[in-house]
N, CA, C and O atoms as CSV, one atom per row, in Angstrom:
chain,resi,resn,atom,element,x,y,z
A,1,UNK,N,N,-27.553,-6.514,-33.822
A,1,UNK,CA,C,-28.549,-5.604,-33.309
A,1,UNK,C,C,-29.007,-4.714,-34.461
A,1,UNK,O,O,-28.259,-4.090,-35.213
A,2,UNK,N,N,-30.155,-4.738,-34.490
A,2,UNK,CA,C,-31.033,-4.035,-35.702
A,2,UNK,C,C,-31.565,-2.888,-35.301
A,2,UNK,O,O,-32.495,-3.115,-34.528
A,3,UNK,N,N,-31.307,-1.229,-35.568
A,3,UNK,CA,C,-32.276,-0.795,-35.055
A,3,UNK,C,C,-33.374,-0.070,-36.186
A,3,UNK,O,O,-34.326,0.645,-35.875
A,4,UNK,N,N,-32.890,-0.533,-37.835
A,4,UNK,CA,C,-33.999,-0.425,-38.700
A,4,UNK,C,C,-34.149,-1.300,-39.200
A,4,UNK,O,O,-33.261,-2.138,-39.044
A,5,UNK,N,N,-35.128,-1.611,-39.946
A,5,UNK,CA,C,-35.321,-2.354,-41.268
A,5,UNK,C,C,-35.161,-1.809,-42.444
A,5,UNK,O,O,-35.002,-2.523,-43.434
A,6,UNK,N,N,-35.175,-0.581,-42.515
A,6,UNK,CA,C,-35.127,-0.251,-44.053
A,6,UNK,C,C,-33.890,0.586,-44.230
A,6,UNK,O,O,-33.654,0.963,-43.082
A,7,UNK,N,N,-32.993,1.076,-44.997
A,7,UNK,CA,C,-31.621,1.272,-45.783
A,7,UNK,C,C,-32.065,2.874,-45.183
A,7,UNK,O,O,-33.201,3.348,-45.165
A,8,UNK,N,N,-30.440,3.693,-44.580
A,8,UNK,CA,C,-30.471,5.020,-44.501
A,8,UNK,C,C,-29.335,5.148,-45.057
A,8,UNK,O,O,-28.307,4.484,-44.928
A,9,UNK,N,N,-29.660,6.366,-45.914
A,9,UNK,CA,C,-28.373,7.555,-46.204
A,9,UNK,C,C,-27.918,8.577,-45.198
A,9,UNK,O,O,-28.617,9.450,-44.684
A,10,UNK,N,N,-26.238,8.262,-44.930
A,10,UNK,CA,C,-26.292,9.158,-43.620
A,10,UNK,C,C,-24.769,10.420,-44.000
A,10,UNK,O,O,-23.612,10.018,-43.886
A,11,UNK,N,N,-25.073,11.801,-44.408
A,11,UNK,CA,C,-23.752,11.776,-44.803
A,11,UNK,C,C,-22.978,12.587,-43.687
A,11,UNK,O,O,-23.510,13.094,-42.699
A,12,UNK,N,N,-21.274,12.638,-44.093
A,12,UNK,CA,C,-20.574,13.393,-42.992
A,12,UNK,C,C,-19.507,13.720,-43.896
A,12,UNK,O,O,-19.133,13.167,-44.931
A,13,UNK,N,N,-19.071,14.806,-43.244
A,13,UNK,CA,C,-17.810,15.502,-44.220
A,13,UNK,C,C,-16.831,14.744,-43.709
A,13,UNK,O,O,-16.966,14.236,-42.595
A,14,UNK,N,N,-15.524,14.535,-44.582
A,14,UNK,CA,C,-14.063,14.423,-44.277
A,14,UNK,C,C,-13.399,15.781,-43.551
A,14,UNK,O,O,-13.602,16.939,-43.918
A,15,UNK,N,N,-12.485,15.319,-42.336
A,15,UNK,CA,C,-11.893,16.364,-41.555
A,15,UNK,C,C,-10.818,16.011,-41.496
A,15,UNK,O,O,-10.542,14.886,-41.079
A,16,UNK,N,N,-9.599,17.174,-42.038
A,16,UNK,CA,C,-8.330,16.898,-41.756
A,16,UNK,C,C,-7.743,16.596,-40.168
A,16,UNK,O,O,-8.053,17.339,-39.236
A,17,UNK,N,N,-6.921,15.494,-40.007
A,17,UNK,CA,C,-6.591,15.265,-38.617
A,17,UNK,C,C,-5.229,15.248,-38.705
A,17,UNK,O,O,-4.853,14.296,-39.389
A,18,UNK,N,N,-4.143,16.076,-38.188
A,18,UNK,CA,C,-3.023,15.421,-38.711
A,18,UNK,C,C,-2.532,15.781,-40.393
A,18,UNK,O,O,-2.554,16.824,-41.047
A,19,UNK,N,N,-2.230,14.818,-40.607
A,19,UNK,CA,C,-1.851,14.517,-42.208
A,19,UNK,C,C,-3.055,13.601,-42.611
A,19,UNK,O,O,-3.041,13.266,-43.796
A,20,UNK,N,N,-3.654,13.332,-42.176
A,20,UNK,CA,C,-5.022,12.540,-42.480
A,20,UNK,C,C,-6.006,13.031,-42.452
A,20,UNK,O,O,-6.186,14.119,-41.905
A,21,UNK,N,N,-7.113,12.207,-43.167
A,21,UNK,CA,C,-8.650,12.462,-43.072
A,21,UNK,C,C,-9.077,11.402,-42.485
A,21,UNK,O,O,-8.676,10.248,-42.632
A,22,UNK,N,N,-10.394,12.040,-41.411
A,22,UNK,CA,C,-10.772,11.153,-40.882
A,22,UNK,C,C,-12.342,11.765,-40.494
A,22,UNK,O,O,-12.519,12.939,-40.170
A,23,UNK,N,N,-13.183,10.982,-40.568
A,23,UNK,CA,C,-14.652,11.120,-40.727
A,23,UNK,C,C,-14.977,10.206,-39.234
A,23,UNK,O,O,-14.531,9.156,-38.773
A,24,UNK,N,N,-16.263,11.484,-38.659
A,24,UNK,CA,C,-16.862,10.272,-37.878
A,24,UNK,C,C,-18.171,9.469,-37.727
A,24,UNK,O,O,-19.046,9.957,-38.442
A,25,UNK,N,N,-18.529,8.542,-37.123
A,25,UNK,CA,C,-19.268,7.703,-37.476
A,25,UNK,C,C,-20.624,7.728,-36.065
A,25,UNK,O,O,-20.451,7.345,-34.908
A,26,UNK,N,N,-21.726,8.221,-36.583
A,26,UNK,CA,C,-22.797,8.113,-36.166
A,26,UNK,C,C,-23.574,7.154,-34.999
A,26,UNK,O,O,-23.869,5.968,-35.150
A,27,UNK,N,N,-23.757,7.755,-34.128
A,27,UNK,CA,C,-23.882,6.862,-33.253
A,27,UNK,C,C,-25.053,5.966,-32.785
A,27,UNK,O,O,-25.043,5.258,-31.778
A,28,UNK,N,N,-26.419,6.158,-33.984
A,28,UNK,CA,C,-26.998,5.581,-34.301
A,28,UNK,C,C,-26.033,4.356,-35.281
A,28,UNK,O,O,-26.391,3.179,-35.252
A,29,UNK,N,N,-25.290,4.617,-35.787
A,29,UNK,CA,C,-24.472,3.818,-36.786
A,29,UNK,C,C,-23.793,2.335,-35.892
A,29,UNK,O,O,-23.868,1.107,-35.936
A,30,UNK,N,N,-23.172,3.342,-35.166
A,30,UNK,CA,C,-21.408,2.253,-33.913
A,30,UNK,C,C,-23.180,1.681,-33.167
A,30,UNK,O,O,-22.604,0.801,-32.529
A,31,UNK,N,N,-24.006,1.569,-32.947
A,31,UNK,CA,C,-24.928,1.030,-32.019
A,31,UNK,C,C,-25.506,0.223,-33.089
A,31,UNK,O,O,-25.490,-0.757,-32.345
A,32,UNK,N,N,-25.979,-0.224,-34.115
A,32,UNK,CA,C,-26.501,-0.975,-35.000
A,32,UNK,C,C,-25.565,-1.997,-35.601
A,32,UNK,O,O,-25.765,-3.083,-36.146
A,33,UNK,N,N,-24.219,-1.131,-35.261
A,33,UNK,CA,C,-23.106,-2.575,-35.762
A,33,UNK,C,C,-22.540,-2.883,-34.563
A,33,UNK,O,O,-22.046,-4.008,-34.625
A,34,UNK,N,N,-22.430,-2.492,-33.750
A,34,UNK,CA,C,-22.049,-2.978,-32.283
A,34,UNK,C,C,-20.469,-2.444,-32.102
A,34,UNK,O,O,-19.658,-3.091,-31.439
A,35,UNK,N,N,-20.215,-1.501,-32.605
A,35,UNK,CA,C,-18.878,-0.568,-32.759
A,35,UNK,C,C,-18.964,0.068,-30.995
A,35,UNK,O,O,-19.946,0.535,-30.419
A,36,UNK,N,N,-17.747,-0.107,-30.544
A,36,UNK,CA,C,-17.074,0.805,-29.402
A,36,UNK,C,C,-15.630,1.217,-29.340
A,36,UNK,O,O,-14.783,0.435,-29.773
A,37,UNK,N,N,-15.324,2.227,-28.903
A,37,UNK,CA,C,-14.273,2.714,-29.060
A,37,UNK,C,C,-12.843,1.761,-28.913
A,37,UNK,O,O,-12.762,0.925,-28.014
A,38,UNK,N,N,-12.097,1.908,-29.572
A,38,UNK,CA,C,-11.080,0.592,-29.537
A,38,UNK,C,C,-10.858,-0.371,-30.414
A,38,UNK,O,O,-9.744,-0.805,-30.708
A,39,UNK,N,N,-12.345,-0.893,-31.049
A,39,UNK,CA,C,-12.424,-1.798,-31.910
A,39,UNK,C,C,-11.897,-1.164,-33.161
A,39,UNK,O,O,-11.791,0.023,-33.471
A,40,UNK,N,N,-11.535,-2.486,-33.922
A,40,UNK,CA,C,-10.752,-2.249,-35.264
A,40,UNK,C,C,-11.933,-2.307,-36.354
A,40,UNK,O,O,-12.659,-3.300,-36.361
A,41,UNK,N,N,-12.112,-1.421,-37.139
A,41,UNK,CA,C,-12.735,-1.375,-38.502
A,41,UNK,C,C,-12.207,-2.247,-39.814
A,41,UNK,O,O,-11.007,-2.098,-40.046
A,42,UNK,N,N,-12.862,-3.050,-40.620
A,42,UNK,CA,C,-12.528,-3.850,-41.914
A,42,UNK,C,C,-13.201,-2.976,-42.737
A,42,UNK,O,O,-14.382,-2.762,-42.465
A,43,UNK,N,N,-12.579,-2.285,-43.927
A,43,UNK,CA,C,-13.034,-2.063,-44.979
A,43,UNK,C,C,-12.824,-3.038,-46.501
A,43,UNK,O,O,-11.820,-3.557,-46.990
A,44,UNK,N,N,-14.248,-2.995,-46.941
A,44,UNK,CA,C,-13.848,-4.015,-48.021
A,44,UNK,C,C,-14.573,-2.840,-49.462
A,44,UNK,O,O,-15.745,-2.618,-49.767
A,45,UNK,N,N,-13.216,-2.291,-50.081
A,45,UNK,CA,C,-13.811,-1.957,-51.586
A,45,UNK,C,C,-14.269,-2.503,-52.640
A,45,UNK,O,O,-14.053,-3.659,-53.001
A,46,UNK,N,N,-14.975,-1.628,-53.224
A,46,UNK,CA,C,-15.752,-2.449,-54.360
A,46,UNK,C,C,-15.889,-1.301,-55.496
A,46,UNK,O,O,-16.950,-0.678,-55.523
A,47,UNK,N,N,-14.847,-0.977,-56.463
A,47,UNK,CA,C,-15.025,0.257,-57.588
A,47,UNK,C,C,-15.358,1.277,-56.150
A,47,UNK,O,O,-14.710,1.148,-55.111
A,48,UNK,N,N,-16.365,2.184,-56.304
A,48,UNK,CA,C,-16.397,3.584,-55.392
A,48,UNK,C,C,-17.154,3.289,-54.192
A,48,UNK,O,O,-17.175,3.979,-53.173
A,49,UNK,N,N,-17.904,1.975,-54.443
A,49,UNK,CA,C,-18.340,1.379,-53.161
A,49,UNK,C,C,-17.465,0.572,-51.806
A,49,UNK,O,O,-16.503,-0.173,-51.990
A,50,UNK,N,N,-17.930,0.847,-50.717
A,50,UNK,CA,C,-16.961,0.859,-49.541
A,50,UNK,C,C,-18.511,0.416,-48.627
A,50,UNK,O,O,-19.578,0.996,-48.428
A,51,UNK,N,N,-17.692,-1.468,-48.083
A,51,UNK,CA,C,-18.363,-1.835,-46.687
A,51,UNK,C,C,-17.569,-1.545,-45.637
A,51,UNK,O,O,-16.338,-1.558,-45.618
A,52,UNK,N,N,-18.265,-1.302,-44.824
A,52,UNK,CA,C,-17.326,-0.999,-43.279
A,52,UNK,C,C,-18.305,-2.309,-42.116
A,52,UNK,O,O,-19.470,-2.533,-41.785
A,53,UNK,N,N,-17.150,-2.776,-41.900
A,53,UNK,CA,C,-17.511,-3.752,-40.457
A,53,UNK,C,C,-16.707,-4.252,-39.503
A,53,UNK,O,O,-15.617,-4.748,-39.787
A,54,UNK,N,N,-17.199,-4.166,-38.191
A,54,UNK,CA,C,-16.455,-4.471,-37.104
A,54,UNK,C,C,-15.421,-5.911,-37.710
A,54,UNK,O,O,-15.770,-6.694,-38.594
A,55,UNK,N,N,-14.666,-5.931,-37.266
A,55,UNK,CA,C,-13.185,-6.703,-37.505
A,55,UNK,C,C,-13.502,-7.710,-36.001
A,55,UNK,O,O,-13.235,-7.336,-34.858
A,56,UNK,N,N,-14.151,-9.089,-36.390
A,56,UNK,CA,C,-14.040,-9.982,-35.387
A,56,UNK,C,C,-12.987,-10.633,-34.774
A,56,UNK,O,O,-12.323,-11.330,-35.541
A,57,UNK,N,N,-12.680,-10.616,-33.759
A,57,UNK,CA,C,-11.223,-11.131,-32.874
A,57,UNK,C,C,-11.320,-12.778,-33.017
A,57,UNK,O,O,-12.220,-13.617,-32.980
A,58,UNK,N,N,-10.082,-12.767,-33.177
A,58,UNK,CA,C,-9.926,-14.127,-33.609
A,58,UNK,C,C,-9.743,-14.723,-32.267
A,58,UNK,O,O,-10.282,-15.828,-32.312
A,59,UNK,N,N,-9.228,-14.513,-31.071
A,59,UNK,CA,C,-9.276,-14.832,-29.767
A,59,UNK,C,C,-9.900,-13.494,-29.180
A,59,UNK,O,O,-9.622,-12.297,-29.245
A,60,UNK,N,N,-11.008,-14.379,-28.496
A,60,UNK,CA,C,-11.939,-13.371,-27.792
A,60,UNK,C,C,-11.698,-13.250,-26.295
A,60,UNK,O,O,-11.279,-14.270,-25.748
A,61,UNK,N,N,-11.924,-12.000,-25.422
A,61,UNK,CA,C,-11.888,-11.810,-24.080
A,61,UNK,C,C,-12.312,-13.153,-23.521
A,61,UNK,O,O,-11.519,-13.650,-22.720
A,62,UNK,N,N,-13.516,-13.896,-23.819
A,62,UNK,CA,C,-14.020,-14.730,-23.277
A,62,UNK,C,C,-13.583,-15.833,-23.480
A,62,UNK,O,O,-14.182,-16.639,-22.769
A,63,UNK,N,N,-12.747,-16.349,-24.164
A,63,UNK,CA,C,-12.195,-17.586,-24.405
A,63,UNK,C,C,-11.098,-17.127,-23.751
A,63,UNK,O,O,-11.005,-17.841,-22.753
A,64,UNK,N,N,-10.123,-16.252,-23.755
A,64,UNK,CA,C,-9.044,-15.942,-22.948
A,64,UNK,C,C,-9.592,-16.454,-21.182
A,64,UNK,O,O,-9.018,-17.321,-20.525
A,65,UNK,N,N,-10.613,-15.783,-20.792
A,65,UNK,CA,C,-10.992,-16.049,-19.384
A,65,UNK,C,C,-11.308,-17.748,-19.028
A,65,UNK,O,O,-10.924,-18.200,-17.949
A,66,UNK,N,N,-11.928,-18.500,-19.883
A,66,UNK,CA,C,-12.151,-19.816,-20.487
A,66,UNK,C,C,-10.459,-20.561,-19.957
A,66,UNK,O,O,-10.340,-21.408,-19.071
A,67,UNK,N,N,-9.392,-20.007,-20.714
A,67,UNK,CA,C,-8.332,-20.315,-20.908
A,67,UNK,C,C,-7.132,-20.441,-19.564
A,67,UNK,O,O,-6.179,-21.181,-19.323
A,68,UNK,N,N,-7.942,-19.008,-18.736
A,68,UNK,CA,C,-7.385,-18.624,-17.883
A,68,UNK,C,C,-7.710,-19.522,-16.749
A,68,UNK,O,O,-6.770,-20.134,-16.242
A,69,UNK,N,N,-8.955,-19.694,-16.259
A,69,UNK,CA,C,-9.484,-20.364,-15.423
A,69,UNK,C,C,-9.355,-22.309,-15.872
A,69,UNK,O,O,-9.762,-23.235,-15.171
A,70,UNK,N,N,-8.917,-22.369,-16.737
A,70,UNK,CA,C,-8.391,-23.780,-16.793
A,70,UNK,C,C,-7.445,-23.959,-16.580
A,70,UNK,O,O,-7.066,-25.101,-16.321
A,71,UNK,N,N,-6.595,-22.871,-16.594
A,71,UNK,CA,C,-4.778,-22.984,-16.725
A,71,UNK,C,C,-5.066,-22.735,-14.793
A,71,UNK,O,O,-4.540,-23.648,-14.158
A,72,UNK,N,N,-5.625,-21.914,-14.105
A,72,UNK,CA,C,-5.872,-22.029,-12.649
A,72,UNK,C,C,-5.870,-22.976,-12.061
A,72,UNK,O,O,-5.217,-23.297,-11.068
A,73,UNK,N,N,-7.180,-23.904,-13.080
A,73,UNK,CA,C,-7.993,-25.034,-12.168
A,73,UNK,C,C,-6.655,-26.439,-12.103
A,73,UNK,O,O,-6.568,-27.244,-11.176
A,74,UNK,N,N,-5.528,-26.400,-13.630
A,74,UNK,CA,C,-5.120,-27.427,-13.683
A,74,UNK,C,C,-3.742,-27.480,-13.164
A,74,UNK,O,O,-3.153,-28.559,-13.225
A,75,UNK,N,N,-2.996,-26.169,-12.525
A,75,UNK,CA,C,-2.102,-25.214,-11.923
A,75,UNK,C,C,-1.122,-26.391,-11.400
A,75,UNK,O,O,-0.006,-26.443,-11.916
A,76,UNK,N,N,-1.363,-27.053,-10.707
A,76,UNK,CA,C,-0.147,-28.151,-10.298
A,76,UNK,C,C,-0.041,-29.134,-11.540
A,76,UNK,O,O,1.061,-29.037,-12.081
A,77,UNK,N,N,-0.547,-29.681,-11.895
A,77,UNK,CA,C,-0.682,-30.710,-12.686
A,77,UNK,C,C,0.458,-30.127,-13.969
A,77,UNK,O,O,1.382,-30.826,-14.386
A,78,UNK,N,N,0.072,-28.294,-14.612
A,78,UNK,CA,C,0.833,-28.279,-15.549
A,78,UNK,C,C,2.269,-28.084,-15.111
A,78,UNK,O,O,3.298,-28.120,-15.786
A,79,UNK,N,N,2.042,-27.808,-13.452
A,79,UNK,CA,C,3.846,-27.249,-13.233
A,79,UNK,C,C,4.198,-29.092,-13.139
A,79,UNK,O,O,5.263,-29.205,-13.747
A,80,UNK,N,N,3.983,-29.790,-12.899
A,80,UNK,CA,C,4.290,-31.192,-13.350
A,80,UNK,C,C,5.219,-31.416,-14.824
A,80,UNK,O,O,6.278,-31.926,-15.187
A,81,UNK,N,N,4.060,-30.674,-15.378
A,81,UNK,CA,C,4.485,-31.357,-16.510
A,81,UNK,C,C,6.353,-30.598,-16.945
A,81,UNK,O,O,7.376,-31.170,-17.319
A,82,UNK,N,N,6.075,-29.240,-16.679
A,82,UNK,CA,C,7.406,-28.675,-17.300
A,82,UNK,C,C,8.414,-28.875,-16.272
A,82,UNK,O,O,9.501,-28.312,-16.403
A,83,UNK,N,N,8.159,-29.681,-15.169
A,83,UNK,CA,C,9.520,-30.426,-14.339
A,83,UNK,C,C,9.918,-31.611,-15.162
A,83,UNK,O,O,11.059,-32.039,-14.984
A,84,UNK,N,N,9.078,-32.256,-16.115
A,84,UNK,CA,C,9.448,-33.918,-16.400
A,84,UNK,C,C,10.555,-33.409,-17.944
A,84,UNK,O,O,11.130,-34.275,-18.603
């Protein structure tokens, strides 16, 4: 989801949290990368440069449900199998 075409500078201070710093992220920003609360962040450095991007699930909700509803549909057949 795109909601520019052209490059913004967006800045925000660091805030102590804890024993940590932690900065937050624009919500024009989490809506252009498709960020919601929960999801895991990938940072990839580069010298002082820093990408940030959503961290894709390697098993997704939807293949789980996929998974689920086959393991339903085939329900006798697999209790078969772990009697033999």
């Amino acid at each position: 989801m795109t909601l520019t075409k052209e490059n913004k500078v967006i800045e925000r201070k660091l805030r102590k949290v804890g024993n940590s710093l932690a900065v937050t992220i624009p919500m024009e920003v989490l809506q252009q990368i498709g960020l919601k609360e929960g999801d895991t962040l990938e940072f990839d450095t580069q010298g002082e440069k820093v990408t940030m991007k959503k961290k894709q699930e390697v098993i997704t909700e939807s293949f789980m449900e996929l998974v689920k509803g086959i393991c339903d549909k085939n329900d006798e057949a697999l209790k078969e199998l772990v009697d033999k």
